[in-house]
Backbone as ProteinMPNN parsed JSONL, in Angstrom:
{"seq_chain_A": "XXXXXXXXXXXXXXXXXXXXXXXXXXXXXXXXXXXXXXXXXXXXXXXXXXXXXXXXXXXXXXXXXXXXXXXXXXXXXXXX", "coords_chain_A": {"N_chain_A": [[0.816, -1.212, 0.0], [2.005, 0.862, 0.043], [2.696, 2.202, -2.147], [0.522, 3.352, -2.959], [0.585, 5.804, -1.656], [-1.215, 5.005, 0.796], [-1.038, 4.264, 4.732], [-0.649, 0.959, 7.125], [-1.302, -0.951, 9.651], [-0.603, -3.394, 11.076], [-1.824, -6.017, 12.957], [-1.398, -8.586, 15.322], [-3.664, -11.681, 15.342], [-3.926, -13.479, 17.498], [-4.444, -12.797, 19.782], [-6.838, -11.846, 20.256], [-9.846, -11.664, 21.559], [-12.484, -14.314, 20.818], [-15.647, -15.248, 21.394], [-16.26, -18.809, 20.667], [-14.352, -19.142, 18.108], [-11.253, -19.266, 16.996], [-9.69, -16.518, 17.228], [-10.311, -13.358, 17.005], [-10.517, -10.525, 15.388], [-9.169, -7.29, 14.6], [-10.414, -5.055, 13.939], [-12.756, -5.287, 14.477], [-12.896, -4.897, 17.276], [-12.819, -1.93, 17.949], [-13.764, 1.38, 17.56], [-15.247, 4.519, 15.804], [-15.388, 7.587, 16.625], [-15.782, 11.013, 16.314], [-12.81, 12.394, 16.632], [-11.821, 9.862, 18.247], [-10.769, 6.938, 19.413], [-12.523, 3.911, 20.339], [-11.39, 1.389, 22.205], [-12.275, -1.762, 22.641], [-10.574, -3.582, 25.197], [-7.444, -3.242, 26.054], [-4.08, -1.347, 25.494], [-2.301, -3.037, 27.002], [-2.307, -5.418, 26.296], [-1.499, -6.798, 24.07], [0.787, -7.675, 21.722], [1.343, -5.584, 19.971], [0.547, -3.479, 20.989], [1.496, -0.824, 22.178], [2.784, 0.548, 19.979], [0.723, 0.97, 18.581], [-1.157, 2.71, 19.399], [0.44, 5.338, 19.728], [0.745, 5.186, 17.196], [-1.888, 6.13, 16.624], [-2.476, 8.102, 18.747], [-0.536, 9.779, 17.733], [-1.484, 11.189, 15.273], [-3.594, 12.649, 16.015], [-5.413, 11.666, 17.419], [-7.835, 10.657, 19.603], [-7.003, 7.852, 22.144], [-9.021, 5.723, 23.661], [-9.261, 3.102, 25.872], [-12.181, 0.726, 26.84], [-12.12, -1.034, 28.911], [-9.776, -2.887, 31.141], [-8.41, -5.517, 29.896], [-7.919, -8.486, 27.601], [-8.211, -7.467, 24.521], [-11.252, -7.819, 22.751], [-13.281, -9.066, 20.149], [-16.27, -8.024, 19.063], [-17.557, -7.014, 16.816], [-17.405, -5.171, 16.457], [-17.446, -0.769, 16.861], [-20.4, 0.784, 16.893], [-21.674, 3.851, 16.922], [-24.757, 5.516, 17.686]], "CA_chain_A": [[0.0, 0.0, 0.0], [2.83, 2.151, 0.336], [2.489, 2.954, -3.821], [-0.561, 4.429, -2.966], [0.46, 6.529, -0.105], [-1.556, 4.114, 2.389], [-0.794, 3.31, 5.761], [-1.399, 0.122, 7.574], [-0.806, -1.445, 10.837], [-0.994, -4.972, 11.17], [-2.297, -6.378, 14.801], [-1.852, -10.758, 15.177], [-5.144, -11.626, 15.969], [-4.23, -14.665, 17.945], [-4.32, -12.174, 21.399], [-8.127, -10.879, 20.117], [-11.116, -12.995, 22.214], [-13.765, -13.79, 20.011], [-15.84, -16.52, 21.786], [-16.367, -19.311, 19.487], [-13.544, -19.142, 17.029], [-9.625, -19.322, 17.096], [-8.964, -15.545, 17.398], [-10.762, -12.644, 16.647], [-10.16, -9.077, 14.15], [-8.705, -5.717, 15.193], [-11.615, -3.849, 13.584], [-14.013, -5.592, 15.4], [-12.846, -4.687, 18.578], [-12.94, -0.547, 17.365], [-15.169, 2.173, 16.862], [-14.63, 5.647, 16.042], [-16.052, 8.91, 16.59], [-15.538, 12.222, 16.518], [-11.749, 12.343, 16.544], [-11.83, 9.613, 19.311], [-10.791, 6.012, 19.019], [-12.45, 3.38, 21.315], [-11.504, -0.078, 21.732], [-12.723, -2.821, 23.516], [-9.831, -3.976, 25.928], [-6.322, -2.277, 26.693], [-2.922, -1.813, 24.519], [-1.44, -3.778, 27.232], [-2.935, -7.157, 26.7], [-0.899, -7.246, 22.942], [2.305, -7.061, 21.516], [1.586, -4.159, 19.057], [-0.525, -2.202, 21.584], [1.517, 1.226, 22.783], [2.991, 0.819, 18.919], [-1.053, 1.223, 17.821], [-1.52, 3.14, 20.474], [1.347, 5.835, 19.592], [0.608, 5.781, 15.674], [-3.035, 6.51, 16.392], [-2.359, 9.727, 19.42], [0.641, 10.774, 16.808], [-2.319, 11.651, 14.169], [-4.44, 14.016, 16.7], [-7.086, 10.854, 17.619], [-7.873, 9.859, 21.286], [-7.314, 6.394, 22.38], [-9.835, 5.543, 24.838], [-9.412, 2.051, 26.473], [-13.09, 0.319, 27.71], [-11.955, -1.812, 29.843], [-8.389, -3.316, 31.341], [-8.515, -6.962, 29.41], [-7.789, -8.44, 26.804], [-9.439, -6.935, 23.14], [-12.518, -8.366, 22.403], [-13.955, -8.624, 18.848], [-17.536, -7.502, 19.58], [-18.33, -6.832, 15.862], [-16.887, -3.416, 15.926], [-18.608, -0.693, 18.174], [-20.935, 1.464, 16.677], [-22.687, 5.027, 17.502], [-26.019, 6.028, 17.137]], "C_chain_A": [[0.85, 1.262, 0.0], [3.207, 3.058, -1.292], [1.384, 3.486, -4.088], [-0.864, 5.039, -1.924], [-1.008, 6.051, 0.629], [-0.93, 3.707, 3.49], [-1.469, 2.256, 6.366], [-0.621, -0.538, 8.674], [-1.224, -2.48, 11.251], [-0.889, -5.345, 12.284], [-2.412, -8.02, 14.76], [-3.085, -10.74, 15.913], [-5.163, -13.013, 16.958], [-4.521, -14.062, 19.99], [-5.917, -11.765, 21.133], [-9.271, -12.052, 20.352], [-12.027, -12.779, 20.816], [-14.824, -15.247, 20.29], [-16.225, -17.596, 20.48], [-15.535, -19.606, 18.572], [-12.104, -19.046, 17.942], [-9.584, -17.806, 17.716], [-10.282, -14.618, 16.514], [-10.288, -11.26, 15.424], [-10.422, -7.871, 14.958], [-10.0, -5.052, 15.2], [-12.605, -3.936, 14.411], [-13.978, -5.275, 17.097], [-12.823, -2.82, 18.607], [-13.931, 0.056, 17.225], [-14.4, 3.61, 17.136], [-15.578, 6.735, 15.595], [-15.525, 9.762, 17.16], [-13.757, 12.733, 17.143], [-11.251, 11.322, 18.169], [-11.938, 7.675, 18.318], [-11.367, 4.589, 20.418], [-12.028, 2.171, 20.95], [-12.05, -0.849, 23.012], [-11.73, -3.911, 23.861], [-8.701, -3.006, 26.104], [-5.137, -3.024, 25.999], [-2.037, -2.83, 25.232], [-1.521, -5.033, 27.077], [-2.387, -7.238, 24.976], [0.019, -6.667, 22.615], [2.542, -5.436, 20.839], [0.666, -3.17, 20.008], [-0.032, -0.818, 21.922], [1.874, 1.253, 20.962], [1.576, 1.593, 18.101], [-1.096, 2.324, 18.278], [-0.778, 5.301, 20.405], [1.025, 6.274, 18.304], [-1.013, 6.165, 15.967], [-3.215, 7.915, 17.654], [-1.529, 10.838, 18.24], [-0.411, 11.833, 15.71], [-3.733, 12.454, 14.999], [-5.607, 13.392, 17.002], [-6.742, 10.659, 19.204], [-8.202, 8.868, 21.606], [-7.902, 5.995, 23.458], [-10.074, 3.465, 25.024], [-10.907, 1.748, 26.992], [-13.14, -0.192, 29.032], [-10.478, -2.454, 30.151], [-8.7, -4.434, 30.977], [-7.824, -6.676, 27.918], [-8.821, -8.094, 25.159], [-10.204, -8.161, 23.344], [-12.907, -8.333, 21.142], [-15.665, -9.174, 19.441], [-18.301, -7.333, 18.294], [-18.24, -5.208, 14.967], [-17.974, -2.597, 17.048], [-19.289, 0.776, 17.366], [-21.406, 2.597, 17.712], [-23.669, 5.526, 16.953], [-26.756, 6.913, 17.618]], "O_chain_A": [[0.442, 2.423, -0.036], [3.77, 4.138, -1.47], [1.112, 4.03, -5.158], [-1.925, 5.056, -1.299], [-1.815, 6.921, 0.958], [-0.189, 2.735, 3.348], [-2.7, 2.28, 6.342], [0.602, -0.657, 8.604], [-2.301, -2.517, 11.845], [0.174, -5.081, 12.845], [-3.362, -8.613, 14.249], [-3.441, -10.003, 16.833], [-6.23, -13.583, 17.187], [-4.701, -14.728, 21.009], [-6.316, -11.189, 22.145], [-9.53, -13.015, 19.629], [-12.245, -11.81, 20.089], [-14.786, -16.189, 19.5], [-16.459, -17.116, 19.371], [-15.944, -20.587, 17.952], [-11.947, -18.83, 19.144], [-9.413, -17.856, 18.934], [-11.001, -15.084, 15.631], [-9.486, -11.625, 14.565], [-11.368, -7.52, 15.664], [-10.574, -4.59, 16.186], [-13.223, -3.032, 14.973], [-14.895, -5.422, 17.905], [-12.807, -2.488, 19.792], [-14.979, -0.452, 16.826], [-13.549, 3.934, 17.964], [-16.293, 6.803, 14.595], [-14.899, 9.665, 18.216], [-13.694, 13.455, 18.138], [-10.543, 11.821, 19.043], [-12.583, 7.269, 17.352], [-10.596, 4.376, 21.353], [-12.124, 1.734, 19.804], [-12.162, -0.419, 24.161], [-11.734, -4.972, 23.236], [-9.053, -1.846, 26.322], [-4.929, -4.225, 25.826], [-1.19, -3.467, 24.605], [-0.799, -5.79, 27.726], [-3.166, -8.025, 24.438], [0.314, -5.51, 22.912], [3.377, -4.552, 21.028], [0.165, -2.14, 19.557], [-0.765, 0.17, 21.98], [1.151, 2.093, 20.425], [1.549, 2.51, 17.28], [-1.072, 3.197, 17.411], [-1.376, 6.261, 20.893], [0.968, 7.48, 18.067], [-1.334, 6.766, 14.942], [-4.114, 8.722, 17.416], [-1.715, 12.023, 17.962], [-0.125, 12.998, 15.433], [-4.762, 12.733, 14.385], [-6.686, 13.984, 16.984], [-5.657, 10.55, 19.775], [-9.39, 8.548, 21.562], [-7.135, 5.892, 24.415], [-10.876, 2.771, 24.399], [-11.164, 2.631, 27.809], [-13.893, 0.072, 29.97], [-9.87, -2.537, 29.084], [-9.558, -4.829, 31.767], [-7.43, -5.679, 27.312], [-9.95, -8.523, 24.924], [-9.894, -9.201, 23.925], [-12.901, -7.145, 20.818], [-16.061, -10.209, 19.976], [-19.526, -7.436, 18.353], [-18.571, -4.583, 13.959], [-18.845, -3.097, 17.761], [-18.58, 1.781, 17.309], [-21.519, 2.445, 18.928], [-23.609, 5.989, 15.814], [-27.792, 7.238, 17.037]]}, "name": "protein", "num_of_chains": 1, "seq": "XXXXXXXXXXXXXXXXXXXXXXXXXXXXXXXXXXXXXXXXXXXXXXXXXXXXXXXXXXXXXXXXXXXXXXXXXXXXXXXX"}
């Protein structure tokens, strides 16, 4: 992606609960509004978490932790 000025930040999904299945997806544990990023668990419960954590304050967003655990894929977290 980097030939079409994209960035991307790749997260192993084998640290992401997702009951039912092997491992869950980054996205699904995310939601974002209004220059504000939530997730569902805490950067410390995975290897790439202050790295995420760091590239997503660096760009003027606010990383708001839910809860101290490990991520969750939830489905993603909507606002309505």
């Amino acid at each position: 992606l980097m030939g079409i000025g994209r960035e991307v930040f790749f997260v192993q999904p084998e640290n992401i609960l997702l009951p039912g299945q092997k491992h869950g997806f980054v996205g699904g544990c995310m939601g974002f509004y209004d220059m504000q990023l939530f997730i569902a668990g805490s950067s410390a419960f995975f290897p790439e978490g202050n790295a995420l954590k760091n590239a997503v304050q660096n760009r003027g967003v606010k990383w708001i932790e839910l809860y101290q655990g490990p991520l969750f894929d939830g489905g993603s977290i909507l606002f309505v």
